[in-house]
Backbone as a printed PyTorch tensor [residue, N CA C, xyz], in Angstrom:
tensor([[[ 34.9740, -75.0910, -57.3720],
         [ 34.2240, -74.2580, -58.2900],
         [ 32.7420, -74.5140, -58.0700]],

        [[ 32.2490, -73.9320, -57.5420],
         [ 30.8600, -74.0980, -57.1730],
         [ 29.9500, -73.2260, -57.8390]],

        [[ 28.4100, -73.8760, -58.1550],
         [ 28.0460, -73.4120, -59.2230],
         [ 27.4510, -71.4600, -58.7260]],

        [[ 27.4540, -71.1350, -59.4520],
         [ 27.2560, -69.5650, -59.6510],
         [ 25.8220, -69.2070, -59.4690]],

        [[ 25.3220, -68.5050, -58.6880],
         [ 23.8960, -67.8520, -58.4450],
         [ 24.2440, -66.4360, -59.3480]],

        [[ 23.5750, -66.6210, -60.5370],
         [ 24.1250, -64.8730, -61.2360],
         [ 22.6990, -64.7190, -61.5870]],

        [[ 21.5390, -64.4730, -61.0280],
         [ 20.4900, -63.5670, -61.0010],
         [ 20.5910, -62.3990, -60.5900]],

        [[ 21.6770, -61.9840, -60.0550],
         [ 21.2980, -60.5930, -60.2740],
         [ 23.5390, -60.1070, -60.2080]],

        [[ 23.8480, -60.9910, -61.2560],
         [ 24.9190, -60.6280, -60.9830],
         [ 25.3680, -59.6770, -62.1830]],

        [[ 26.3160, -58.2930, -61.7010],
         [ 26.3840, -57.0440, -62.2680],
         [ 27.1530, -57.4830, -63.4370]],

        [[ 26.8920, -56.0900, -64.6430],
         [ 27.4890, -56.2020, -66.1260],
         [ 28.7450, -55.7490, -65.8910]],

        [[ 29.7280, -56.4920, -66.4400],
         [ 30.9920, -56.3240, -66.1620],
         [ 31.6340, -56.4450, -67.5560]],

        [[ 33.1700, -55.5270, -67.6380],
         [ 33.1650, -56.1410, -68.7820],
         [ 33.3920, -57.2570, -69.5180]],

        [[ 33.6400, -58.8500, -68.5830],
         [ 33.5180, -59.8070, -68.6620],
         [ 31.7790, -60.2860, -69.6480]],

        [[ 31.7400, -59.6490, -68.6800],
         [ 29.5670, -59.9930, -69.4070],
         [ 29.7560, -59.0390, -71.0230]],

        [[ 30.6990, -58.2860, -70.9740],
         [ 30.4550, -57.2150, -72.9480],
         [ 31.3190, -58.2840, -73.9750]],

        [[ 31.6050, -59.1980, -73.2640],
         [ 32.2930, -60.3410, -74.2970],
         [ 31.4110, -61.4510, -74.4600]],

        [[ 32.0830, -62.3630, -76.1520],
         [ 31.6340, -63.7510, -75.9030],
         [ 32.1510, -64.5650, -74.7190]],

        [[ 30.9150, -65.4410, -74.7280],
         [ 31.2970, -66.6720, -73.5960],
         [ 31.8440, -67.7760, -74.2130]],

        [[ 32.6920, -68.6430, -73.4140],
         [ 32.6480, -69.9260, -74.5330],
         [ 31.9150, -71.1650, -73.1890]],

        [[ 30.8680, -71.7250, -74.2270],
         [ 30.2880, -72.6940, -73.8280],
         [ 30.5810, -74.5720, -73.9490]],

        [[ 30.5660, -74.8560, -72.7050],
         [ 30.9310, -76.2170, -73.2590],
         [ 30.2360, -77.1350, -72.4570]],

        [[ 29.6570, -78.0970, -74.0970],
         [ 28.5790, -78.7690, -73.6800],
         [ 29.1010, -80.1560, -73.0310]],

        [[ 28.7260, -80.3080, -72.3090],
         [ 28.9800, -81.8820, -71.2190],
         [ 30.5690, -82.0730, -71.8150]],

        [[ 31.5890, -81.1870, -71.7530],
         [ 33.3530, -81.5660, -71.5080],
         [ 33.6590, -83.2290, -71.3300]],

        [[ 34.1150, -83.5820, -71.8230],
         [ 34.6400, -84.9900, -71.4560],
         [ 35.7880, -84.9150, -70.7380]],

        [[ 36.9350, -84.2950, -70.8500],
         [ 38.3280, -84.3090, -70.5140],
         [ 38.6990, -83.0840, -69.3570]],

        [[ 38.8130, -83.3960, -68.2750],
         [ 39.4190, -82.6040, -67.4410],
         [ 40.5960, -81.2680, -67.7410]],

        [[ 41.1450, -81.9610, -68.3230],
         [ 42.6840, -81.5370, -68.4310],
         [ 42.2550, -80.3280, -69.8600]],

        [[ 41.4410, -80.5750, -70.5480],
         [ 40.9670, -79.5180, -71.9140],
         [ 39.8960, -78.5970, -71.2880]],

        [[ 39.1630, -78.5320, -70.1940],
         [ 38.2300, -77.7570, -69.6600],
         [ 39.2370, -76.3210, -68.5920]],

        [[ 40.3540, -77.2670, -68.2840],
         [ 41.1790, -76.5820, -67.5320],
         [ 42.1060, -75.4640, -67.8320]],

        [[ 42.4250, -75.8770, -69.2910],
         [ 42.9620, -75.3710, -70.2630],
         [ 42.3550, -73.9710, -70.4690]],

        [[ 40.9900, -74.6490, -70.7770],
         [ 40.2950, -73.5500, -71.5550],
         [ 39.8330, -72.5370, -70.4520]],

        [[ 39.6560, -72.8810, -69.1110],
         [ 39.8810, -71.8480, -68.0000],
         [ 40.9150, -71.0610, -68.2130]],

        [[ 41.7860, -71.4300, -67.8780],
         [ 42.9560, -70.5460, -68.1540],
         [ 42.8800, -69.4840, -69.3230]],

        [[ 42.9150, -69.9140, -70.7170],
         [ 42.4080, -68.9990, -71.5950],
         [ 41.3800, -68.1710, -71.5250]],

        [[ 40.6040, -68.5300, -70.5830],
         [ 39.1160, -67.0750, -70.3700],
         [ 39.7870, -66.2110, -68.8080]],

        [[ 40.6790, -67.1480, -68.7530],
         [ 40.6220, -65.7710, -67.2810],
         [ 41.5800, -65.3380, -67.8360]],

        [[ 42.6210, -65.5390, -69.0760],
         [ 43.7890, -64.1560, -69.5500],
         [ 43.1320, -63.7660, -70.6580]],

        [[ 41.7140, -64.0360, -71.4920],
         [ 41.1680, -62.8680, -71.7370],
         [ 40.1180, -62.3980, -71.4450]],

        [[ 39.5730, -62.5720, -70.3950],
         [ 38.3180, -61.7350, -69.7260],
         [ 37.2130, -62.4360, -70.0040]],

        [[ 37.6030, -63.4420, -70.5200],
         [ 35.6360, -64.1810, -70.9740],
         [ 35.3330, -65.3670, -69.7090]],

        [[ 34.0250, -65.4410, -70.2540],
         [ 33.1160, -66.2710, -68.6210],
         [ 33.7220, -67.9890, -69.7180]],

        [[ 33.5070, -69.1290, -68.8780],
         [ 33.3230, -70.2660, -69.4600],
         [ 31.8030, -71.0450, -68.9160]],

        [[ 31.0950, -71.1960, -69.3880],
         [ 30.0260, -71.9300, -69.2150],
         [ 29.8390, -73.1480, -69.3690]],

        [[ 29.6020, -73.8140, -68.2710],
         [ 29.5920, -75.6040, -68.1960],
         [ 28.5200, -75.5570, -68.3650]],

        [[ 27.7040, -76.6670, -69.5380],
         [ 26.2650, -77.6850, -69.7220],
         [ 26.7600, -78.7650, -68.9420]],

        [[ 26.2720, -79.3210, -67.7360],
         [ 26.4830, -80.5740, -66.9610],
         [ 25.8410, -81.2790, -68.0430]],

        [[ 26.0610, -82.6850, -67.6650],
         [ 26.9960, -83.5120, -66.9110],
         [ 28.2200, -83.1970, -67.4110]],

        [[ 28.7390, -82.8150, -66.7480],
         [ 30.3960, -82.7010, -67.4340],
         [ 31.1780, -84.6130, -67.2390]],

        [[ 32.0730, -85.4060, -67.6010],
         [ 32.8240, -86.3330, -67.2770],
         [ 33.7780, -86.4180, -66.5110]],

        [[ 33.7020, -85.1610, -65.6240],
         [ 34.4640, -85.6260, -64.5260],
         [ 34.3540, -84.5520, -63.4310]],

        [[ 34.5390, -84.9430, -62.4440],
         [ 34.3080, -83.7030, -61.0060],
         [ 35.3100, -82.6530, -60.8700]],

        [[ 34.6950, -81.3510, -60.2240],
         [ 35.6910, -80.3010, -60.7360],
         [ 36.8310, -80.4730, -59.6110]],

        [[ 36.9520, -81.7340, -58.9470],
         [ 37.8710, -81.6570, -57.6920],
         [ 39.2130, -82.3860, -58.6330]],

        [[ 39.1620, -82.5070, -60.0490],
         [ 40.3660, -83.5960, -61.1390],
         [ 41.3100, -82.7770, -61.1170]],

        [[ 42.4760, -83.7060, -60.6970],
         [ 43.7960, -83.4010, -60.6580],
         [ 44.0430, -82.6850, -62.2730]],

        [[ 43.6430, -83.1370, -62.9680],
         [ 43.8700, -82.8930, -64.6820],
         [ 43.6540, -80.9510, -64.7490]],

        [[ 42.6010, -80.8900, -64.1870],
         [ 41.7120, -80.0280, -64.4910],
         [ 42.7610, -78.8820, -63.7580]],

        [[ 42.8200, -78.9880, -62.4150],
         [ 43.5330, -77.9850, -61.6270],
         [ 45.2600, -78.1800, -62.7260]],

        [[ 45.7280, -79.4160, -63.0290],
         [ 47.3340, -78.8690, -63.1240],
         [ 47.1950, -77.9240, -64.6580]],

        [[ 45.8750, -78.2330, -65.4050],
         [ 45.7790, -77.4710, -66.3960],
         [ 45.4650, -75.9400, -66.5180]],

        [[ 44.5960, -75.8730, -65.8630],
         [ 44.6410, -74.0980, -64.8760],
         [ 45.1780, -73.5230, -64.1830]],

        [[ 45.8970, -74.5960, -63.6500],
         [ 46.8610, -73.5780, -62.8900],
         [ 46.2110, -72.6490, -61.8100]],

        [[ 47.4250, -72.0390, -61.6350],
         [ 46.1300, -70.8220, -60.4870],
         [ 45.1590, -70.0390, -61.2230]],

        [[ 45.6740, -70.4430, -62.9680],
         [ 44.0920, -69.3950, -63.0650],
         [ 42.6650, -69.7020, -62.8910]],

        [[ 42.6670, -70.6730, -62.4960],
         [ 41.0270, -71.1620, -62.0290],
         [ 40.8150, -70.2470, -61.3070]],

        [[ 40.9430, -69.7570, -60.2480],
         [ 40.6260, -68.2310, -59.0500],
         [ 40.2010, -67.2370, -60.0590]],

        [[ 40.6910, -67.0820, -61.3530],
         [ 40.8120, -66.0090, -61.6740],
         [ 39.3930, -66.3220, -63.2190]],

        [[ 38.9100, -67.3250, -62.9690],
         [ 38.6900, -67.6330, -64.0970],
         [ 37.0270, -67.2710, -63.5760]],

        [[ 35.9770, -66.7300, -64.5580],
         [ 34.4620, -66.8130, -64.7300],
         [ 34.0190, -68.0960, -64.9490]],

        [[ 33.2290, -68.3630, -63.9250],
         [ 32.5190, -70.0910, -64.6140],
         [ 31.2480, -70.0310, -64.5050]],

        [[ 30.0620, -70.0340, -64.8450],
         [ 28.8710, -70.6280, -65.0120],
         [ 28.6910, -71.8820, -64.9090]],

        [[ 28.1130, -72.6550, -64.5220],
         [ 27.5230, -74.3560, -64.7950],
         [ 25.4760, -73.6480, -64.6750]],

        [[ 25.5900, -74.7790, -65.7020],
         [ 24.2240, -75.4740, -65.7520],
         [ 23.5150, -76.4950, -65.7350]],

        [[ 22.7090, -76.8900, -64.8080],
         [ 22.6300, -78.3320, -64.9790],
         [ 22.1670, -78.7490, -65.7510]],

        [[ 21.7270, -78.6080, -66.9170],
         [ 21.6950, -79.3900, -68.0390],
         [ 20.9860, -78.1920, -69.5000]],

        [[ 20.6340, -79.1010, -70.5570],
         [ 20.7690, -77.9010, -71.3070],
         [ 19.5800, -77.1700, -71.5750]],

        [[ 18.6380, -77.6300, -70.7280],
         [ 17.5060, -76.6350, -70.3610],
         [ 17.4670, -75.6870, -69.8250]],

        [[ 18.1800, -75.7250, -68.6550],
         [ 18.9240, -74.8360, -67.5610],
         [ 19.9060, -73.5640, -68.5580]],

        [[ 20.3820, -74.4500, -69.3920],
         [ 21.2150, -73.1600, -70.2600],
         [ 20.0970, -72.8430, -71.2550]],

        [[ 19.4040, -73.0710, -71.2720],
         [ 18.4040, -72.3720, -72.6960],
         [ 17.8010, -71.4680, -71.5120]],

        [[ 17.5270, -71.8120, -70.0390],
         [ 16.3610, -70.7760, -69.7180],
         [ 17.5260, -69.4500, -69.5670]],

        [[ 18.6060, -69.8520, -69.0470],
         [ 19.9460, -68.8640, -68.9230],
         [ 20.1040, -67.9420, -69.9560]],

        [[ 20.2600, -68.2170, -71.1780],
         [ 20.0160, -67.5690, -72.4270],
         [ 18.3840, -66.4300, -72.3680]],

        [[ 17.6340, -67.2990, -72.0400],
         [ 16.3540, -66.1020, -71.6960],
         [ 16.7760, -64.9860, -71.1580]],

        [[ 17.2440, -65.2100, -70.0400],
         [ 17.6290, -64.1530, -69.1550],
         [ 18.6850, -62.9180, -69.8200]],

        [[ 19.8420, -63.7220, -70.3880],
         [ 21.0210, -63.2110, -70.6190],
         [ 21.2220, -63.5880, -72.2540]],

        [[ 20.0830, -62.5980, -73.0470],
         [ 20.2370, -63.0020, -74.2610],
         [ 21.6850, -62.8170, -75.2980]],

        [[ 21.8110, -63.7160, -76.3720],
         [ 22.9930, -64.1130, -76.4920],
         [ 22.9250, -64.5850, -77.9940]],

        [[ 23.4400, -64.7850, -79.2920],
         [ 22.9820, -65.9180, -80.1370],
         [ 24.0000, -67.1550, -79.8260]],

        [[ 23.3370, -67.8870, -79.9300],
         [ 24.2230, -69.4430, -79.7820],
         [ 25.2400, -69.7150, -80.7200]],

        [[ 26.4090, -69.7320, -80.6440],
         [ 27.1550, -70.0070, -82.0840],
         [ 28.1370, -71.3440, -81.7880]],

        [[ 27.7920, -72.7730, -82.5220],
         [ 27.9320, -73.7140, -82.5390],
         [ 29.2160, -73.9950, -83.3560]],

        [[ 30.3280, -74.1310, -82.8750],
         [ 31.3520, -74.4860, -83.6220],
         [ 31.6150, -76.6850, -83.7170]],

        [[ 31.5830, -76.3540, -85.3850],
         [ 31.2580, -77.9340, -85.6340],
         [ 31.6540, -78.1660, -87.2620]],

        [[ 32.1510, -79.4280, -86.6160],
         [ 32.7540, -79.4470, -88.7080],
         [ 31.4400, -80.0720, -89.3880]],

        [[ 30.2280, -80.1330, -89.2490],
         [ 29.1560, -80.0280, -89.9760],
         [ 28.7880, -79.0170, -90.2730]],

        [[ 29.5430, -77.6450, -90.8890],
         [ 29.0470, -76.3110, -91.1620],
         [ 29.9670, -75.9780, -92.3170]],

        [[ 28.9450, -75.2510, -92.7160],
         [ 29.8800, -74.3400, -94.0780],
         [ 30.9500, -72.8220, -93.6620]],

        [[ 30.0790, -72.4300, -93.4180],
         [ 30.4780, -70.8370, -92.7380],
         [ 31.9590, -70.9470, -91.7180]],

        [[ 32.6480, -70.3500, -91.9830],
         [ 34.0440, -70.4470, -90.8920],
         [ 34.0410, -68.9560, -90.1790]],

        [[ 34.8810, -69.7100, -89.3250],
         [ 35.1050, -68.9020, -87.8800],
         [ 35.4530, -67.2850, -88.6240]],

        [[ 36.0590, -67.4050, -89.3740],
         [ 36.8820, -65.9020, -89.9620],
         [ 36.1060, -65.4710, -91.0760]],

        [[ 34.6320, -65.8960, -91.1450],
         [ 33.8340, -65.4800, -92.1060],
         [ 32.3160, -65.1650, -91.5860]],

        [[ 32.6240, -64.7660, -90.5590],
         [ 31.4740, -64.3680, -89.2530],
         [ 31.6780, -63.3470, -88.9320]],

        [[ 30.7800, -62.4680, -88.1360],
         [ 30.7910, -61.5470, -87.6450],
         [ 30.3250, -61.9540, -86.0590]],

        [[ 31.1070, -61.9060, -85.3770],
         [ 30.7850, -61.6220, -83.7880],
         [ 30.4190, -60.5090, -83.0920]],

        [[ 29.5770, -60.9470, -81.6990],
         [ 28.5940, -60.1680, -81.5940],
         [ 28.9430, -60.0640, -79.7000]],

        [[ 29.3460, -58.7230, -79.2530],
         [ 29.8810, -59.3520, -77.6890],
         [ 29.4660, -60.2160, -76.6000]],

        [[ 28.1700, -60.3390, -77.1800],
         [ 26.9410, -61.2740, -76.4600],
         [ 26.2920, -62.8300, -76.9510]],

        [[ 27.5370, -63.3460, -78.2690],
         [ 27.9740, -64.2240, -78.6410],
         [ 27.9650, -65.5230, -77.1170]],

        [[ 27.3500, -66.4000, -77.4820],
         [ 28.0810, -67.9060, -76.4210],
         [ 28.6600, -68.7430, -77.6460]],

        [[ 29.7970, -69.0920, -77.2290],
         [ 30.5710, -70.0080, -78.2190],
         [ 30.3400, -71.5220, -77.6460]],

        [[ 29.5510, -72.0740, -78.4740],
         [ 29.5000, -73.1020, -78.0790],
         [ 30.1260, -74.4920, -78.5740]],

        [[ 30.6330, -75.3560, -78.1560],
         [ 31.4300, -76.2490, -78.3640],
         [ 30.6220, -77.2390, -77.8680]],

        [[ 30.9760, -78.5430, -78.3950],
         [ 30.8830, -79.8220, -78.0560],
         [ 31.3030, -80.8840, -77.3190]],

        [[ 31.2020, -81.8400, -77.1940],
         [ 31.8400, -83.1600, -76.0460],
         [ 33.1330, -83.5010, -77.1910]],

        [[ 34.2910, -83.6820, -76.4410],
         [ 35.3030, -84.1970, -77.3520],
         [ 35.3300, -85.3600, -77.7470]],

        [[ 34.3460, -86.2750, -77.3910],
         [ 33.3450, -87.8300, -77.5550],
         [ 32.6080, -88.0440, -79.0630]],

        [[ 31.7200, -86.4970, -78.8400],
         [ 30.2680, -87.0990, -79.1850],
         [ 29.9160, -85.6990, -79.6850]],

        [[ 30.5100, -84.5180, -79.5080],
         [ 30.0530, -83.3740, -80.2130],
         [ 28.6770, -82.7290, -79.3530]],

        [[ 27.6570, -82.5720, -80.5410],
         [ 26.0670, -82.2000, -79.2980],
         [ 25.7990, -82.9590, -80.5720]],

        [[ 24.3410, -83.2650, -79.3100],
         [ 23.3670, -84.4400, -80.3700],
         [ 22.6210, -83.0220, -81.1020]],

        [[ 21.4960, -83.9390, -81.6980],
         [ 21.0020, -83.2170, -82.8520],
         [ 20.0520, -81.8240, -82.6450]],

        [[ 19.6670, -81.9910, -81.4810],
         [ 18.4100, -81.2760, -81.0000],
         [ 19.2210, -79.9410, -80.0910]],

        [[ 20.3810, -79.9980, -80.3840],
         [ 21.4990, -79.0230, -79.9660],
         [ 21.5460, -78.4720, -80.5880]],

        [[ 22.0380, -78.9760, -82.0290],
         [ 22.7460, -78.6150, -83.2290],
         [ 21.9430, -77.8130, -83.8910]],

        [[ 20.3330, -78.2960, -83.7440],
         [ 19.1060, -77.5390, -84.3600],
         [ 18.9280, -75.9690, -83.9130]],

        [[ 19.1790, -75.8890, -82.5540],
         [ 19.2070, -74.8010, -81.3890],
         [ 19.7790, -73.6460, -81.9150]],

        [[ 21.0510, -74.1980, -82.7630],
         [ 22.1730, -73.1080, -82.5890],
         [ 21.7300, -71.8310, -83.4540]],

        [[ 22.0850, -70.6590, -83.3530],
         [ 21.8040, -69.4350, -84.1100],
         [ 22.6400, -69.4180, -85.4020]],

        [[ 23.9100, -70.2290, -85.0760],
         [ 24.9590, -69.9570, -86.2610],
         [ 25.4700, -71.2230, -86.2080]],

        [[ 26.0300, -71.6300, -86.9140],
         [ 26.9270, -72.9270, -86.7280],
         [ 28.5680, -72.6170, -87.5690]],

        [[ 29.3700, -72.6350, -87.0520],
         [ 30.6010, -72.6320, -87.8810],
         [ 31.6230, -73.1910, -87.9750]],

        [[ 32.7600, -73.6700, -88.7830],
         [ 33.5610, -74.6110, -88.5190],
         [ 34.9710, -73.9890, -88.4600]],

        [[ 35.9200, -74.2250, -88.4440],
         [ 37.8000, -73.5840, -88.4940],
         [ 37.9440, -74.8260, -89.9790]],

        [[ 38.6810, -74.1130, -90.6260],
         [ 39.2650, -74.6990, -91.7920],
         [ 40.1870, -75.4340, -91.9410]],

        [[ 40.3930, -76.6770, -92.3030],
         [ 41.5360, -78.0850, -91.8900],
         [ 41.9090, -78.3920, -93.3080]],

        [[ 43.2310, -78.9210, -93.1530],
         [ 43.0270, -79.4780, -94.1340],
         [ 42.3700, -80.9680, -94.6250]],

        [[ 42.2000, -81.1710, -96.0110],
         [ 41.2020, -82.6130, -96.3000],
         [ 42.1760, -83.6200, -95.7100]],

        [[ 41.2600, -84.1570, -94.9910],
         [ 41.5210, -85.4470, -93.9940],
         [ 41.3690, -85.5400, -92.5350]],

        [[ 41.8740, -84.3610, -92.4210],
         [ 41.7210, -84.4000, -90.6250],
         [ 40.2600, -83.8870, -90.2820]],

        [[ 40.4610, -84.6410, -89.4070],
         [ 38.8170, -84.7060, -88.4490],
         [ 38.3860, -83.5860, -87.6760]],

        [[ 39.2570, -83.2330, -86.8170],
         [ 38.9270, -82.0020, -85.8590],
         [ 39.9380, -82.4350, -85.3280]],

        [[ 40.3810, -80.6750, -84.5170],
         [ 41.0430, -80.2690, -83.5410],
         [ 40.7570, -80.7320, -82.3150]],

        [[ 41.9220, -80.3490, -81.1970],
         [ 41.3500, -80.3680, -79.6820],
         [ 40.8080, -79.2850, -79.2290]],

        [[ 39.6550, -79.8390, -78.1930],
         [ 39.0070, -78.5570, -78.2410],
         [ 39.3010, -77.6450, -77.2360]],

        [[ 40.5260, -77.3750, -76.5270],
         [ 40.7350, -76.2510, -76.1610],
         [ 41.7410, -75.7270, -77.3020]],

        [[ 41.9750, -76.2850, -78.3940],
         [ 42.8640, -75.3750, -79.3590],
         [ 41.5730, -74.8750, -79.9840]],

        [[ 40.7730, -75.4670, -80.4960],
         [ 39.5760, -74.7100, -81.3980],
         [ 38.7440, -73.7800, -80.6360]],

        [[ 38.5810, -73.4660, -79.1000],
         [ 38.1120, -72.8640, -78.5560],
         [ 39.4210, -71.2870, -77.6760]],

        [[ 40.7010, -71.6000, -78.5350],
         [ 41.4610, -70.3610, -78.6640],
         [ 41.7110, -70.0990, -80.0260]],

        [[ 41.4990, -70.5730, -80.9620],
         [ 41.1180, -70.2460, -82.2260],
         [ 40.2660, -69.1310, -82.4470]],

        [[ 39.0600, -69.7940, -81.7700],
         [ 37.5950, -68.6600, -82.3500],
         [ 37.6640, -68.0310, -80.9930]],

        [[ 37.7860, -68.1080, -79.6980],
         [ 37.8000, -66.9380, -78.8380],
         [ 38.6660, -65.4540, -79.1990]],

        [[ 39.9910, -66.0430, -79.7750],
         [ 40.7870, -64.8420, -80.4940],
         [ 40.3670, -63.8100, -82.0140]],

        [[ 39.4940, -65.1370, -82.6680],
         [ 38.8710, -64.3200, -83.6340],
         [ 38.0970, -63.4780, -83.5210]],

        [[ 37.0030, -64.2160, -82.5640],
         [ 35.9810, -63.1240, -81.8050],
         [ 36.8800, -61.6320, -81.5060]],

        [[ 37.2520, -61.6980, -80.5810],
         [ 37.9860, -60.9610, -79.6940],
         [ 38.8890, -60.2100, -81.0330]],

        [[ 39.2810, -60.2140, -82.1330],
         [ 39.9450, -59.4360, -82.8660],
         [ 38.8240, -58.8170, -83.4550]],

        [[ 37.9200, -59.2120, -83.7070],
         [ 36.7980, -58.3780, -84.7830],
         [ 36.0400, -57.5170, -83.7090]],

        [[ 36.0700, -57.8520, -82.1330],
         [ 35.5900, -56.8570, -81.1230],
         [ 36.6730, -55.8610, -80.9160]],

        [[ 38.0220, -55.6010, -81.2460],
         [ 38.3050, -54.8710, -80.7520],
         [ 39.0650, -55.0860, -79.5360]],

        [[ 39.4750, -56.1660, -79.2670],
         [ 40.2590, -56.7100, -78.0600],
         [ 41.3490, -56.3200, -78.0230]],

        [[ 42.2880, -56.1370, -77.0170],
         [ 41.9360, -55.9440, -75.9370],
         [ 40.9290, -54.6140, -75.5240]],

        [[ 40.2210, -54.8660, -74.3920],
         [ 39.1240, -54.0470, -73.9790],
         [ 39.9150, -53.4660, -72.5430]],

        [[ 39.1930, -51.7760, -72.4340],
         [ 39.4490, -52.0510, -70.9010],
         [ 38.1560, -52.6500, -70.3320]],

        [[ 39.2410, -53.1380, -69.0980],
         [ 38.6150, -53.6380, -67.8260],
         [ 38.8710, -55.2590, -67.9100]]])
C-alpha cells in the first residue's frame, strides 16, 4: 500500500462520501478490518502516520483479505500533512470520542465528512481533539469504556451512509 499522490486525483463517487480517518492505528489486524469495510462501502480510509505497525503485517493483510486491492487509502505523514490535505479537500473533521455529548445518531452528516477516530492506546492528544469540527460519541452502556475501533468505525460509517442515502450509485 503505498502512499497515494492525489493532487490531482478525479471526483469519484468514493470522494461524494465520508472518509474514515485514523489517527496513528495501533493494531494491524483493526486497520485491516476497517479496510475491508470501506472497500464494501465505497469510502476512502485515511492513515495519520505513524501508524504501529508496517503495512507489510500479517494481521493487517489476513484482516482484509483481498479487499485491500479494492480498498481507497490515503496516508499522511503526520497530522500536519492531514490538516494541509483538508485545505485542499475541504471536509469538517468529525471526531468520534467518549469525551462528547452529541451521538453518532444525533448528527447530521455531510458527504465530505472525515470520520475521525483515534489510537486504540491513547485516543488523539489534545491539540487534535481541539481541531475537530464536531466531536461525537456511540452510546454504551454505564460502565463500559469504549468499543473496538473497527466496530465503532462500522457503527458511524453506516449511520453516515443511512442519513446519505446509501447505497449510492457508483
Amino acid at each position: 500500500m503505498a502512499k497515494a499522490d492525489h493532487s490531482e486525483e478525479p471526483i469519484t463517487a468514493v470522494s461524494l462520501r465520508p472518509s474514515i480517518v485514523l489517527f496513528q492505528p495501533d493494531i494491524a489486524g483493526n486497520t485491516g478490518t476497517i479496510l475491508r469495510l470501506a472497500a464494501c462501502f465505497g469510502l476512502t480510509v485515511e492513515i495519520v502516520e505513524p501508524a504501529g505497525f508496517d503495512s507489510s503485517d500479517r494481521a493487517l493483510k489476513r484482516a482484509g483479505m483481498d479487499y485491500l486491492a479494492m480498498a481507497a487509502l490515503r496516508r499522511h505523514d503526520d497530522w500536519s500533512a492531514f490538516l494541509r490535505d483538508v485545505e485542499i479537500r475541504p471536509g469538517r473533521i468529525v471526531l468520534l470520542t467518549t469525551r462528547a455529548e452529541t451521538t453518532h445518531t444525533d448528527f447530521a452528516f455531510r458527504p465530505s465528512d472525515r470520520l475521525l477516530f483515534g489510537r486504540e492506546s491513547a485516543g488523539v492528544p489534545d491539540t487534535v481533539h481541539a481541531r475537530a469540527d464536531a466531536r461525537l460519541t456511540i452510546p454504551m452502556i454505564a460502565g463500559a469504556r469504549s468499543l473496538n475501533l473497527a466496530v465503532s468505525a462500522g457503527i458511524v460509517a453506516a449511520e453516515a451512509l443511512r442519513q446519505l442515502d446509501w447505497p449510492l450509485d457508483g
